[in-house]
C-alpha positions as CSV (number, residue, x, y, z in Angstrom):
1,X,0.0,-5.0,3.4
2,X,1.0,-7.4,6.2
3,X,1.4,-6.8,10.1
4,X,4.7,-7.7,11.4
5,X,4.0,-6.9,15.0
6,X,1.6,-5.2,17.8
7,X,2.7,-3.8,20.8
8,X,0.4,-2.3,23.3
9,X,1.9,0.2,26.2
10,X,1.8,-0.8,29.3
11,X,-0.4,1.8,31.3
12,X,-1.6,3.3,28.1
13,X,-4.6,3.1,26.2
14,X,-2.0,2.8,23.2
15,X,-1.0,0.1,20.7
16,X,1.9,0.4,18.2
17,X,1.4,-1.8,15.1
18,X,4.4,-2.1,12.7
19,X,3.4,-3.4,9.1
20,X,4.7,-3.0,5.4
21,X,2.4,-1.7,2.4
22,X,3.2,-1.4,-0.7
23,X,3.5,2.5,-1.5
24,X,1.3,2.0,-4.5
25,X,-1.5,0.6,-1.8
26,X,-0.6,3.6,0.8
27,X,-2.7,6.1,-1.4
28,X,-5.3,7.2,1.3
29,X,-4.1,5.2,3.8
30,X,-3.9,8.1,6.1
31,X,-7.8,9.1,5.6
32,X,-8.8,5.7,5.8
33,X,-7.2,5.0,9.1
34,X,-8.2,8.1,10.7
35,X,-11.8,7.7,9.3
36,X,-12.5,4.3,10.9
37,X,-10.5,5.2,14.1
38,X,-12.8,8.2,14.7
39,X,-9.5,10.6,14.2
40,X,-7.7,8.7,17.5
41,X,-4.9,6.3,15.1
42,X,-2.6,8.2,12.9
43,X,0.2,6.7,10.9
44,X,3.9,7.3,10.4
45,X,5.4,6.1,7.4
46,X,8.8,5.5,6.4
47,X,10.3,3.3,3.7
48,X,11.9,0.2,4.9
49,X,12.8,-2.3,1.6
50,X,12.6,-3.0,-2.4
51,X,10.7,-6.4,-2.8
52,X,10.5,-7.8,-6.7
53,X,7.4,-8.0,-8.0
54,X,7.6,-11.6,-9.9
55,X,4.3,-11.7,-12.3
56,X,4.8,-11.3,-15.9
57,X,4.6,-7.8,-17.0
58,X,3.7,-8.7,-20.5
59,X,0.8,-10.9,-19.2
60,X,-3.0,-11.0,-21.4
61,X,-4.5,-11.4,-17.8
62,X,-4.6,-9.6,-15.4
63,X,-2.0,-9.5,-12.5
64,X,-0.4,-6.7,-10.2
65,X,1.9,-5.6,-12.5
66,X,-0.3,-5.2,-15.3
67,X,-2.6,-3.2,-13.6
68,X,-0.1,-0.9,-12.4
69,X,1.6,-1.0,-15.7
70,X,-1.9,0.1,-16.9
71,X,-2.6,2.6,-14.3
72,X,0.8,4.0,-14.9
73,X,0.0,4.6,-18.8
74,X,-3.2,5.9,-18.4
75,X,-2.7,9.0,-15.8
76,X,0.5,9.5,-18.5
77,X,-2.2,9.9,-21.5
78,X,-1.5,6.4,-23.0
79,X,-3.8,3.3,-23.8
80,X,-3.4,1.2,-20.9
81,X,-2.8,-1.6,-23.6
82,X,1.2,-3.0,-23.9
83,X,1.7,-2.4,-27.2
């Protein structure tokens, strides 16, 4: 993910960071921040924009949309293999 901006509150022991993550990154994202925050950050979530993915889908290596191709195709029972 990438942090577009922090703002902290004036008086306020509070900041407000505003950032994108890919949904298929967000996947705990919620324990994770609470964990290292000691339960004090939590996050709200909304979606903001469609951005194309441009790696080769039919790639032999690996890239990010072969692994979620593969990810994909396994939790639906298939070999994580193209055919």
């Amino acid at each position: 993910g990438n942090i577009e901006e922090e703002n902290m509150m004036p008086g306020a022991p509070i900041t407000i960071i505003k950032g994108f993550l890919p949904v298929a990154e967000s996947f705990g994202f919620t324990e994770y921040l609470r964990a290292e925050t000691s339960g004090q950050a939590f996050p709200n979530c909304s979606f903001h924009h469609w951005e194309e993915m441009t790696e080769n889908p039919l790639a032999t290596a690996e890239n990010r949309v072969t692994k979620i191709i593969g990810e994909i195709r396994k939790r639906k029972g298939l070999k994580p293999e193209v055919p």
